[in-house]
matplotlib code that plots the C-alpha trace (Angstrom):
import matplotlib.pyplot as plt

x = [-16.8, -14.8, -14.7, -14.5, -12.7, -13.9, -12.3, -14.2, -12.1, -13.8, -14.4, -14.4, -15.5, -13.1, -14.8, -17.3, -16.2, -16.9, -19.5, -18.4, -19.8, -22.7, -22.2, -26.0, -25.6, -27.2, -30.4, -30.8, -29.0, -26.1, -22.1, -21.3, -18.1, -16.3, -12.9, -12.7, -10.7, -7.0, -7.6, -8.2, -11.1, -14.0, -17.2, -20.6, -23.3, -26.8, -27.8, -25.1, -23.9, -20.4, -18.1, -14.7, -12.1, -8.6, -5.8, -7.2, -10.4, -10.7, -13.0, -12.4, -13.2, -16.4, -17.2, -16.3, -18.1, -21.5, -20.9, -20.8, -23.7, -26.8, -28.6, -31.8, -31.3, -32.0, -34.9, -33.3, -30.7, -33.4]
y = [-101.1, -98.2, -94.8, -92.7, -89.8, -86.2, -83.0, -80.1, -77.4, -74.3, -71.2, -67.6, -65.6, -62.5, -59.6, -56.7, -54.3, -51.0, -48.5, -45.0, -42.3, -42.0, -39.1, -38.1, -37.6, -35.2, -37.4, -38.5, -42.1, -42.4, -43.2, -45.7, -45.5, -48.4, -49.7, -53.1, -55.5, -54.8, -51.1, -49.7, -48.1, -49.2, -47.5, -48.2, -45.9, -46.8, -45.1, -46.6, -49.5, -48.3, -50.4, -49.0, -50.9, -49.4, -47.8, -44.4, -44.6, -42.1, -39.8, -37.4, -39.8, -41.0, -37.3, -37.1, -39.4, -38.1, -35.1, -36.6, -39.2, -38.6, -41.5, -42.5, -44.3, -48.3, -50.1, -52.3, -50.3, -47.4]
z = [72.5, 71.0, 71.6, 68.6, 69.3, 66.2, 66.4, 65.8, 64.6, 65.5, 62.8, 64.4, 61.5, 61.0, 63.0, 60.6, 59.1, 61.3, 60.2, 60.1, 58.1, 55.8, 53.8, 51.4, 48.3, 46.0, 44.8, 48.3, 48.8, 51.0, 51.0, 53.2, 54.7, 56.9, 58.6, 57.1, 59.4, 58.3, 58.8, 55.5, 54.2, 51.8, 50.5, 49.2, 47.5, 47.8, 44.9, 41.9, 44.2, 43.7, 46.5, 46.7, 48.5, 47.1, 49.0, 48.0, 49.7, 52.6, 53.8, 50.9, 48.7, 49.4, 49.9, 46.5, 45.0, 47.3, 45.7, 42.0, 42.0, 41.3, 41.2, 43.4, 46.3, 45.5, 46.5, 48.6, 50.2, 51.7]

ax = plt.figure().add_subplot(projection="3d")
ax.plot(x, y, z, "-o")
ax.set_aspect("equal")
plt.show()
């Protein structure tokens, strides 16, 4: 008999972005703001859907675009 010998590499999924704001917006959805793993920003609306991942993102900016949007929150992002 003979021993059969499988290697398993294990995956480690890279760790979640960090939540870190929600700033409302005008017509009452949200701007999501997070850390992403290599220490840069991103953003998501829940009322347009706009995701933002540049090197410009910050704070300001997704207090920007709160200020600007006015759409309705999304169904499935409430």
């Amino acid at each position: 008999m003979t021993a059969t010998v499988t290697s398993i590499a294990a995956y480690v999924s890279p760790p979640a972005s960090v939540f870190l704001a929600s700033i409302p917006t005008g017509a009452g959805a949200d701007v999501h703001v997070y850390r992403d793993t290599d220490g840069s920003l991103s953003s998501e609306c829940t009322g347009c859907g706009e995701y933002a991942w540049t090197l410009r993102v910050t704070h300001e900016f997704a207090q920007e675009h709160a200020t600007t949007c006015r759409r309705l929150p999304h169904p499935l992002a409430a």
